[in-house]
C-alpha positions in Angstrom: 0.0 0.0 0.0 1.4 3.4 -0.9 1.6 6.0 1.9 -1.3 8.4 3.0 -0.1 11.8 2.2 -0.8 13.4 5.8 -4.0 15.9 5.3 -3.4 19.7 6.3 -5.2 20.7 9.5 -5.2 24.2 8.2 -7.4 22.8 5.5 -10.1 21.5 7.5 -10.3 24.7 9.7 -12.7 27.5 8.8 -11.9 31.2 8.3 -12.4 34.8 7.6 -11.6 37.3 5.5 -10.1 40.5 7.0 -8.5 42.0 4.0 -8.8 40.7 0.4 -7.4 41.2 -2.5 -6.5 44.7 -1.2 -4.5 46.9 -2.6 -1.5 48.3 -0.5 1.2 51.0 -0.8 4.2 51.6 0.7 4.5 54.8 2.2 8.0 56.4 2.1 10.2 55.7 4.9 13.3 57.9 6.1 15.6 55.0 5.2 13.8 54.4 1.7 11.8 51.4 2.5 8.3 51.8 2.4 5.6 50.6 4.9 1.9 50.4 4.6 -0.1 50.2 8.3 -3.4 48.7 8.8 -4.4 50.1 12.4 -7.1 47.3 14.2 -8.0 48.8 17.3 -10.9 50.7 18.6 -13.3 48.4 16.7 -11.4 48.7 13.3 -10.4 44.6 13.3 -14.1 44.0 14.3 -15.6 45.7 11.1 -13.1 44.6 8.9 -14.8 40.7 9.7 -18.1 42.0 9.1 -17.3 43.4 6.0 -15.0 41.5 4.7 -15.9 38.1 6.3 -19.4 38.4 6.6 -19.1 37.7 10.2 -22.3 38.4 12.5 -21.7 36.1 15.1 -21.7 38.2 18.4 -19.3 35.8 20.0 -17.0 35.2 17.5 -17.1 39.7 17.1 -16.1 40.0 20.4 -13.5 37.7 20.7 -11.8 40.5 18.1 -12.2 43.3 20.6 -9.2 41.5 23.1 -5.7 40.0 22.7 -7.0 37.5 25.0 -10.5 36.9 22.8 -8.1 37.0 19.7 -6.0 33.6 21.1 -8.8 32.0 22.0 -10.7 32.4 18.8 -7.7 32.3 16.5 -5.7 29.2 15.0 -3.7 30.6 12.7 -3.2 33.8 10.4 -3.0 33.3 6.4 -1.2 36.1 4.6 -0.4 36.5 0.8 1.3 39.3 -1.1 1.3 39.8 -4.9 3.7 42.2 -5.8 5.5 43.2 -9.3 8.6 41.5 -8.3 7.5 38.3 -7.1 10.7 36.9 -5.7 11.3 40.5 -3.7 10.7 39.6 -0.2 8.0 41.4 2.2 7.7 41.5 5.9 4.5 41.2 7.6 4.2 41.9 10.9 1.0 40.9 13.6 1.3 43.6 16.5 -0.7 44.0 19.8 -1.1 47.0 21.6 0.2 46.6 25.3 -1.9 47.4 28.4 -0.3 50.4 29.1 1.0 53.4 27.8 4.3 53.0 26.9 4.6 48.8 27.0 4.7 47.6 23.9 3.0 44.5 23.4 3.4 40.9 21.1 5.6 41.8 17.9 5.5 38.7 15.4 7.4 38.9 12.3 7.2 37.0 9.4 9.2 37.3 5.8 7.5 36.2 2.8 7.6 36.4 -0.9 5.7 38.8 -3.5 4.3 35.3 -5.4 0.7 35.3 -4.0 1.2 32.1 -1.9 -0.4 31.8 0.9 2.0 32.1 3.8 0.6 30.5 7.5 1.3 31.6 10.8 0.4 29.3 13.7 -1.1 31.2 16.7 0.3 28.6 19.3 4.0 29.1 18.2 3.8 32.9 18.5 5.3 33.8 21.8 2.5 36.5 23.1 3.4 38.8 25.9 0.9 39.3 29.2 0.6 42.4 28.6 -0.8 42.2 25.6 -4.5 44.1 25.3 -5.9 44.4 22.1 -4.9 43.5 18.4 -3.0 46.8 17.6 -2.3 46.5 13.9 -0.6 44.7 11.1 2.5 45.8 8.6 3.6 45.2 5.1 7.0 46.2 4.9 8.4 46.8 1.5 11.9 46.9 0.6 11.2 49.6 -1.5 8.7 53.2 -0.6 5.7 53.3 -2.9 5.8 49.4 -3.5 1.9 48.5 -4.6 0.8 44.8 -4.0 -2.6 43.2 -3.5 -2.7 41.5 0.1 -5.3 39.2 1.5 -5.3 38.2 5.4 -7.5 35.6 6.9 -7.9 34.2 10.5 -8.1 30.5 10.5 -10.7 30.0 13.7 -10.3 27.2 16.0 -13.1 24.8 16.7 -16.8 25.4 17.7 -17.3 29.2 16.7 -19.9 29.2 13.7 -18.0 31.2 10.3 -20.3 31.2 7.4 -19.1 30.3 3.8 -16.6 32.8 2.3 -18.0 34.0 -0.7 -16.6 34.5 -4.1 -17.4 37.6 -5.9 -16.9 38.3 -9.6 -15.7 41.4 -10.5 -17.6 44.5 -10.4 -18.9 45.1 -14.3 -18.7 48.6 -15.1 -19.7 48.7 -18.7 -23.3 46.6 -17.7 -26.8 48.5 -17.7 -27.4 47.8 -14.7 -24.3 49.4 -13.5 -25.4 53.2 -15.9 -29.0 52.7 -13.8 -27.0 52.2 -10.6 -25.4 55.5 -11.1 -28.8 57.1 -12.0 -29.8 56.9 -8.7 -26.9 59.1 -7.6 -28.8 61.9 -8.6 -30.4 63.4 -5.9 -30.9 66.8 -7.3 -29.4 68.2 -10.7 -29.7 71.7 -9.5 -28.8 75.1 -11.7 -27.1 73.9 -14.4 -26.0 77.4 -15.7 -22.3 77.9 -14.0 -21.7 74.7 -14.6 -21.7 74.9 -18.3 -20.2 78.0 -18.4 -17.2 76.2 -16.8 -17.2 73.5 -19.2 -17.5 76.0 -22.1 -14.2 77.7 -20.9 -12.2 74.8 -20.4 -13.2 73.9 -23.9 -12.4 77.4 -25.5 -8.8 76.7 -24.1 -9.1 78.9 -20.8 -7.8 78.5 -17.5 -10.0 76.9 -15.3 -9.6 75.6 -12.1 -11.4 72.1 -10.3 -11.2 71.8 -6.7 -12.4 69.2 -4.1 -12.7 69.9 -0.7 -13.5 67.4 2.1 -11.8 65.2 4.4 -10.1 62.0 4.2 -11.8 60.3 1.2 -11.2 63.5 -0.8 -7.5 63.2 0.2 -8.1 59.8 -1.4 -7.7 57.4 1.2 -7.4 53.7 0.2 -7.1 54.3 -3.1 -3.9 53.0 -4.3 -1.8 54.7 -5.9 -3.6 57.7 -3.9 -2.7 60.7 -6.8 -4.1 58.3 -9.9 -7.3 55.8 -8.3 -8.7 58.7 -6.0 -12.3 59.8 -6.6 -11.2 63.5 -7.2 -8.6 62.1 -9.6 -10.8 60.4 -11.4 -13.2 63.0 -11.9 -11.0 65.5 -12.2 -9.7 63.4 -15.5 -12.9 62.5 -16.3 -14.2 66.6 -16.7 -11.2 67.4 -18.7 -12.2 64.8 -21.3 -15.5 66.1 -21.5 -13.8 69.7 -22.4 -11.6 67.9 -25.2 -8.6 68.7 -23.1 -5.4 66.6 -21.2 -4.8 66.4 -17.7 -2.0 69.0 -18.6 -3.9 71.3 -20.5 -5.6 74.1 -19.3 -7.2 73.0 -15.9 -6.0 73.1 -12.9 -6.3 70.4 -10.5 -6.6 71.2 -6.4 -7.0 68.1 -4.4 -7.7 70.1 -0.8 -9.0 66.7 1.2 -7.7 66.7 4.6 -8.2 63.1 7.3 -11.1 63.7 9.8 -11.7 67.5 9.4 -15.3 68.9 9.3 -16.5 71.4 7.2 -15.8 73.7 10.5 -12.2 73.7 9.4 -12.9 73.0 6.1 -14.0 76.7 6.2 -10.4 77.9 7.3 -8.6 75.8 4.6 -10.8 76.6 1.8 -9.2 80.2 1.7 -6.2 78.7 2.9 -5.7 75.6 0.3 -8.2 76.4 -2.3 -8.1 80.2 -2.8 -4.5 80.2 -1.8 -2.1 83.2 -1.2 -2.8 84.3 -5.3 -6.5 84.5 -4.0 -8.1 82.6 -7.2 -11.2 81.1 -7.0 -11.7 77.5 -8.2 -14.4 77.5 -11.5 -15.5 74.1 -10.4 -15.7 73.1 -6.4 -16.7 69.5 -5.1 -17.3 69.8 -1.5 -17.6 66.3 0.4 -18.3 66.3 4.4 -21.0 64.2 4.7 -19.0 61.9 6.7 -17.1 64.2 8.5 -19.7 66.8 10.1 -20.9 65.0 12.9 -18.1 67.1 14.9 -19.1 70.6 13.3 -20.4 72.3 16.8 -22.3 75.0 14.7 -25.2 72.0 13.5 -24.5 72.9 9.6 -23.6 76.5 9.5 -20.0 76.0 8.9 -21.4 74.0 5.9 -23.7 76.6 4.8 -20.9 79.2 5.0 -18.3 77.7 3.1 -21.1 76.7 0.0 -22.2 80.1 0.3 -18.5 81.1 0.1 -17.5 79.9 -2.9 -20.8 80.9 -4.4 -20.6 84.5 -3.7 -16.9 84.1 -5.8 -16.7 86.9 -8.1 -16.0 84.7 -10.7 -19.4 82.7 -9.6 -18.3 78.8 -9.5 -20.0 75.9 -10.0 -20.2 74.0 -6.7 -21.2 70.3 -6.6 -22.3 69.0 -3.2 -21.1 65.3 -2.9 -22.8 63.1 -0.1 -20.2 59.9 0.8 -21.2 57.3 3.0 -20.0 54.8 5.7 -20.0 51.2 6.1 -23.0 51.7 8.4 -24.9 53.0 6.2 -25.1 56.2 7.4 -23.8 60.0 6.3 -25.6 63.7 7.4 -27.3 63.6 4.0 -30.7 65.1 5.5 -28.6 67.4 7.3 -26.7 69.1 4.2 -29.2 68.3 1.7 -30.7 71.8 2.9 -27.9 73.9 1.7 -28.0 72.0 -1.6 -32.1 73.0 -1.9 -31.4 76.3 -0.6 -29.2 77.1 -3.2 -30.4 75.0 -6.0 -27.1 73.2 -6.4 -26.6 69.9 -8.2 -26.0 66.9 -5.8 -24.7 63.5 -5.8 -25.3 60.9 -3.2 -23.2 57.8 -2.4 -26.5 56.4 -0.1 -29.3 56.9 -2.4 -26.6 55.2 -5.2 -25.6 52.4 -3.2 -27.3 51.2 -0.2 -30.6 49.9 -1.1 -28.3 47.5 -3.6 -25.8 46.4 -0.6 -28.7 44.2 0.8 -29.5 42.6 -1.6 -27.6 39.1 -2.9 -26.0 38.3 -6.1 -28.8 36.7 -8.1 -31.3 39.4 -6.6 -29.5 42.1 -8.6 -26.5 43.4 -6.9 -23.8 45.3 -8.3 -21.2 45.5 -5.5 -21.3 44.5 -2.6 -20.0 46.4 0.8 -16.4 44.2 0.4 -15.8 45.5 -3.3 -17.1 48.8 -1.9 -15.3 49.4 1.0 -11.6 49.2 2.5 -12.5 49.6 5.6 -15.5 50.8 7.6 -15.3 54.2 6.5 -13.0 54.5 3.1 -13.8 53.0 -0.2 -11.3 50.9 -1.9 -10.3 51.8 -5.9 -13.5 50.4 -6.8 -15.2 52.8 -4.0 -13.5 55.5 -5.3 -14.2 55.1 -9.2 -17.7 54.7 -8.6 -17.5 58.3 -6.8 -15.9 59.9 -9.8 -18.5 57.5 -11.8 -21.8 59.6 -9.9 -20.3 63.1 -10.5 -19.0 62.3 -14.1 -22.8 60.6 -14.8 -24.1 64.0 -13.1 -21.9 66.6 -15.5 -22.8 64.7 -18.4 -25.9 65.0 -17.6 -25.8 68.5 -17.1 -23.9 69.1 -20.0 -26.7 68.0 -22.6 -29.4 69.9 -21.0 -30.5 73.3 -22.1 -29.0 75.8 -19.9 -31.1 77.0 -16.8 -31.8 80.7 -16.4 -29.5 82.8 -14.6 -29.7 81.2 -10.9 -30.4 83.9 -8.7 -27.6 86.2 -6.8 -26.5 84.3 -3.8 -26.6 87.1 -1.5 -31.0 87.4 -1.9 -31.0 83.5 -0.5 -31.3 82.9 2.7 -29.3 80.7 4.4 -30.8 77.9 5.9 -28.4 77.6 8.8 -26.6 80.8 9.4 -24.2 83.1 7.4 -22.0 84.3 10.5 -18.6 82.8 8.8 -19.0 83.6 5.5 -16.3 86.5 5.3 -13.7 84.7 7.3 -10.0 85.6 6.7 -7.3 83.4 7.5 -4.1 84.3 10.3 -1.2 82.8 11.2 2.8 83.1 12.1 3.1 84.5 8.2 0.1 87.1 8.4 1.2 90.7 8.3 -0.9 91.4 11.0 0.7 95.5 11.1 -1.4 96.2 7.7 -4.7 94.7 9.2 -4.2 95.9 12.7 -3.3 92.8 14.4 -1.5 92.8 17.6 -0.2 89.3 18.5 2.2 89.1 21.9 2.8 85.3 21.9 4.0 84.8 25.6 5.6 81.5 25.7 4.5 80.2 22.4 7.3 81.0 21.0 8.3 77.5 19.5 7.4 76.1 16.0 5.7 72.4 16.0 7.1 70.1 13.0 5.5 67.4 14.0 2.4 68.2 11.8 -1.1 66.5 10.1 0.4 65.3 6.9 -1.1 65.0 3.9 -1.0 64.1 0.3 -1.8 67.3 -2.0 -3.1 67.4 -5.6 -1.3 65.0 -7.3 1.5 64.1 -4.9 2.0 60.9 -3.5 4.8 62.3 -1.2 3.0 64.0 2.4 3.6 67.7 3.4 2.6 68.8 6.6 -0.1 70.5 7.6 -0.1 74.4 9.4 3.6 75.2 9.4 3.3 78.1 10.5 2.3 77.9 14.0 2.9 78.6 17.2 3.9 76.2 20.2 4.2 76.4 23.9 7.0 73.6 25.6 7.0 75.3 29.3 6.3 78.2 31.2 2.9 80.5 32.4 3.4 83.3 30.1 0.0 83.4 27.4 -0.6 83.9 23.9 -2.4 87.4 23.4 -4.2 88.1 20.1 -6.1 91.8 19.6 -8.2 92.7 16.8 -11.3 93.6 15.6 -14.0 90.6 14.8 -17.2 89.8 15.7 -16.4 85.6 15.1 -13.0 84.1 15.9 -12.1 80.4 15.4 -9.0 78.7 16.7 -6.8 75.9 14.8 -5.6 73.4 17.5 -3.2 70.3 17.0 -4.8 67.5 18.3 -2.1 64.5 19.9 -2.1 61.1 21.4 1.1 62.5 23.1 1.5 62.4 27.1 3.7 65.4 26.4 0.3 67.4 25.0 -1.7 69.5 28.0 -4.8 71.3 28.0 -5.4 75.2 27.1 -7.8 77.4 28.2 -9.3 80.5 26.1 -10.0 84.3 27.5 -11.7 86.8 25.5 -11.8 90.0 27.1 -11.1 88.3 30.4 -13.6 85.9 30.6 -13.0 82.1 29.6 -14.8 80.8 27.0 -13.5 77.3 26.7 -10.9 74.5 27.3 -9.2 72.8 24.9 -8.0 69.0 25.8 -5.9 68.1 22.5 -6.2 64.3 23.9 -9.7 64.3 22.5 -9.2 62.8 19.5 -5.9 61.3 19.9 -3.9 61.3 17.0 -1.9 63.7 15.1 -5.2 66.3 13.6 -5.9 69.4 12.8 -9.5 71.2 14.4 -10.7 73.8 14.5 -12.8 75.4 17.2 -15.4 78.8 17.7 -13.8 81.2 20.7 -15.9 84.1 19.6 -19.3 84.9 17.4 -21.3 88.2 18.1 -23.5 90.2 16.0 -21.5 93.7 15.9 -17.9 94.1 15.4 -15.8 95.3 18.0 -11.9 95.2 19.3 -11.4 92.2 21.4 -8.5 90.5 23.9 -7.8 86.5 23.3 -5.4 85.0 26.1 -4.5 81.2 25.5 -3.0 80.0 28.4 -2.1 76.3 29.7 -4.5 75.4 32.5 -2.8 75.3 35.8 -0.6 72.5 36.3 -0.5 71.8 32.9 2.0 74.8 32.2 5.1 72.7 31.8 3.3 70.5 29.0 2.6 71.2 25.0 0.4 72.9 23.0 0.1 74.1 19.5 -1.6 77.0 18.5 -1.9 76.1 14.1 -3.8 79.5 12.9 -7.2 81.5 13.6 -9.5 82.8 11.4 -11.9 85.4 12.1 -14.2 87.9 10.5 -14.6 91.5 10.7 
C-alpha cells in the first residue's frame, strides 16, 4: 500500500476574510523602504470581519475586541502578497497593543515572498506577551517606498465558533446596464445647471480653469492606491477634462484640498487657505464632500452653509457640486446638508441613495457591488469605492452638460441661508500674516516655538505628504499666554490635536472671561481642528489670552492659525 499523504489541518479549519485582494502602498520611509499600516484597534479589526468576512456572530465579534478573545478564537493567520517582483521579499508583521502606555505589546514577524502564496502563521507558536491588550495592527513592509501589491489576510478560527461560507465575488462590471442605472440613482438633485456649463465652455475654449475638491479624508483619497491616480477627485478630475476635449496637462488646474477627519468647520479655514491660496483665485468648479465628517461641526450645519455660500458669492461665480459619501454603516448627514444643496439649487450627488438599497441585496437578486468590493475599511472605499465616486459626479456633468441651460440662478446674496451666514467672510491668520497692515496685535507669551511634527497629507497629485499648518505657534513650558487683539465679531482657533502624554490642555480668555478649554487628547492622534472662541453680531476690538490650564504649564500645545471675520 502506498503511503497516505498526511492531510493539512489548516485545510479543515474555517476562516475569515479580514483583507482581500486589497490593494497596499508603501509609504516612504526615512531609510527608503516603504511601509503600509493597517491600524485594528478601537473596533477597526471588528468591522473589517463583518465586511470583509461576513461575520455576525456576536461571540466570534467580540473575541476581536481583546488579545485574549483573539488567542482563544484564532488558529492561525494566512497572509499573501502579490507584488510586481514576485521573488522580492516582504515583511508582515501581527502587532498587539500593550496594556499600558508606553509597553509595547506581542511583535511577530514573518518574511515572505511577493508570489501570491499563501504564507501561514500558527497562533500557538507565536510567543504572546501578558501584557498584551488588544490586536494593535498589522504591517507590510516593502523593501522599497511606494511598492503596490494586492494583500489578502485571513484568521483560520479554531473549533466550535460558527464562520459562514466565504463567498466569491466576480468582479464589479462597469460597462453593464445595470451598473449606468445604478449610477442614476446618484442623482439626488441636478440643481442650476447654468455655472456649470459655463465652466465646461471655458475649459473647452482653451481657458484657464480651475477644479477643486474639498472634504476630508476620502477626498484626500484614502485607500485608493496609488492615492494621486485611483482617488475619486482624480478620477473625476480626469474624467471633466475629457468632457472639455482637453489633457490632464492642459488648461485645468487640478486642487486636491482633502484633509483626514476635518469637518467642514475647518474646512472653512482651509478653503481660503488651500483652495483660494495666497494668489486668491477662486476654483471655476468646487466639489465639496463632508457628509462623513460633520458629525463634529459644533455649529449644526452652519459652517457647511458658510463655506457653499462662500465659494458661491466668488466673483467669478463657481460651479459647486455637493457630494454626499457614505460609511460602512450606512449612514452620512445627507438630510442634514441636503438643505444647503435645496437652498441654493445646487446639483448633488449621493453615495447612499446610489448604493445602499443594492448592498442588501444578494447576487442573483440584482446586486452590483457589494460592501467588500465597496469598502476598505469601515469608513473608506477601496479603488473600486472611489471610481464609482468619480462615476456619480461624471454621470451628473454629463448629464448637465446635454441639457439646455437653466436661467440665470439667482444672486447668492438674496437666498437665505438655511443655517446661518455668521462665517461667511472669514480671513485666515497665522505666524506669516502681516498682522501691522490689518491691525493685528499678537504678543505670543511662551508660544514662542514652531511644532514640526504636523497633520500630513497628500496634496493634488503628490503621492509624497507635506505637513499641515507650518506656521504655527507652540508652547513647551512656562505660564506666560498667547495674546491676540483685533477687531472681529467671530473668531475660530486651529488646534493640534495629539495622542502625546507630552500634549496638556489650554484654556481660552476673551476679554477676560474664559470661553472654553481645549483638551488636545480628545481625539488622539496627530489632527488638525478647528474650534469657535468668539461669534457676536457687531464688530468690535477684542483681547484672546490662550493660556495652559494650571498644572498643565510645563506641557505642549500648538496654537496652528485663527481665522476670524470682521
Amino acid at each position: 500500500m502506498l503511503p497516505k499523504a498526511p492531510r493539512d489541518p489548516e485545510a479543515r479549519k474555517k476562516r475569515f476574510y479580514i483583507m482581500r485582494d486589497k490593494k497596499v502602498a508603501g509609504s516612504p520611509q526615512p531609510d527608503g523602504t516603504g511601509v503600509q499600516t493597517i491600524y485594528l484597534n478601537n473596533d477597526r479589526l471588528v468591522s473589517f470581519a463583518k465586511i470583509e468576512g461576513g461575520i455576525s456572530d456576536e461571540e466570534v465579534l467580540k473575541c476581536l475586541k481583546s488579545a485574549e478573545g483573539f488567542r482563544r478564537l484564532v488558529y492561525g493567520i494566512g497572509v499573501s502578497v502579490e507584488g510586481e517582483v514576485p521573488e522580492k521579499e516582504v515583511d508582515f508583521c501581527l502587532e498587539m497593543y500593550g496594556s499600558m502606555e508606553g509597553i509595547p505589546g506581542t511583535c511577530h514577524r514573518a518574511a515572505l515572498r511577493a508570489d501570491g502564496m499563501e504564507y501561514f502563521i500558527k497562533c500557538d507558536e507565536i510567543a504572546w506577551k501578558e501584557q498584551d491588550a488588544v490586536p494593535g495592527q498589522i504591517r507590510f513592509e516593502f523593501k522599497k517606498a511606494d511598492t503596490i501589491a494586492s494583500v489578502s489576510v485571513c484568521l483560520y478560527v479554531r473549533d466550535g465558533f460558527p464562520i459562514p461560507e466565504q463567498e466569491n465575488e466576480a468582479g464589479v462590471d462597469f460597462e453593464s446596464a445595470a451598473y449606468q442605472a445604478l449610477l442614476q440613482k446618484s442623482l439626488l438633485q441636478k440643481g442650476n445647471n447654468r455655472r456649470f456649463k459655463e465652466v465646461l465652455d471655458k475649459a473647452k475654449r482653451g481657458e484657464r480653469v480651475k477644479v477643486a475638491f474639498i472634504g476630508g479624508s476620502i477626498t484626500q483619497g484614502a485607500w485608493a492606491i496609488p492615492i494621486h491616480q485611483e482617488c475619486y477627485a482624480y478620477r473625476a478630475f480626469a474624467g471633466f477634462c475629457e468632457m472639455a476635449g482637453r489633457t490632464t496637462e492642459d488648461n485645468v488646474e487640478y486642487v486636491k484640498a482633502g484633509v483626514g477627519g476635518t469637518s467642514s468647520e475647518l474646512g472653512m479655514v482651509r478653503y481660503e487657505k488651500e483652495v483660494n491660496g495666497q494668489e486668491g483665485t477662486a476654483p471655476d468648479l468646487c466639489v465639496v464632500e463632508f457628509a462623513v465628517n460633520d458629525e463634529g461641526d459644533e455649529t449644526g450645519g452652519e459652517s457647511y452653509d458658510c463655506l457653499v455660500r462662500r465659494i458661491l458669492q466668488e466673483k467669478n461665480h463657481p460651479a459647486v457640486v455637493l457630494l454626499f459619501s457614505v460609511f460602512a454603516d450606512d449612514q452620512n448627514l445627507q438630510e442634514r446638508l441636503r438643505k444647503v444643496g435645496e437652498a441654493y439649487d445646487l446639483p448633488m450627488v449621493s453615495l447612499k441613495d446610489c448604493l445602499v438599497e443594492q448592498f442588501c441585496k444578494r447576487k442573483e437578486e440584482g446586486r452590483i457591488i457589494s460592501k467588500r468590493q465597496y469598502f476598505y475599511d469601515i469608513y473608506h472605499p477601496n479603488n473600486a469605492g472611489h471610481r464609482i465616486m468619480a462615476d456619480c459626479l461624471l454621470h451628473l456633468w454629463k448629464e448637465m452638460a446635454q441639457d439646455a441651460p437653466d436661467e440665470e440662478p439667482e444672486e447668492v446674496e438674496k437666498l437665505t441661508p438655511p443655517y446661518g451666514a455668521a462665517f461667511v467672510d472669514l480671513k485666515y491668520l497665522d505666524r506669516k500674516t502681516e498682522i501691522e497692515k490689518e491691525g493685528i496685535v499678537i504678543v505670543p507669551g511662551d508660544f514662542t516655538e514652531r511644532d514640526f511634527d504636523l497633520q500630513m497629507v497628500e496634496r493634488n497629485r503628490n503621492t509624497k505628504r507635506t505637513p499641515e499648518f507650518t506656521e504655527n505657534w507652540m508652547h513647551k513650558s512656562g505660564n506666560s499666554p498667547f495674546v491676540l487683539e483685533l477687531a472681529c465679531k467671530a473668531l475660530l482657533i486651529v488646534e493640534k490635536d495629539s495622542g502625546s502624554p507630552k500634549a496638556g490642555i489650554a484654556e481660552v480668555f476673551v476679554d477676560g472671561r474664559k470661553v472654553r478649554e481645549i483638551d488636545p487628547h480628545e481625539v488622539g492622534w496627530v489632527h488638525c481642528n478647528a474650534l469657535i472662541c468668539l461669534k457676536e453680531e457687531k464688530t468690535a476690538r477684542h483681547r484672546i489670552e490662550i493660556a495652559m490650564k494650571p498644572g498643565e504649564e510645563e506641557k505642549e500645545f500648538t496654537i496652528l492659525a485663527f481665522a476670524y471675520v470682521e
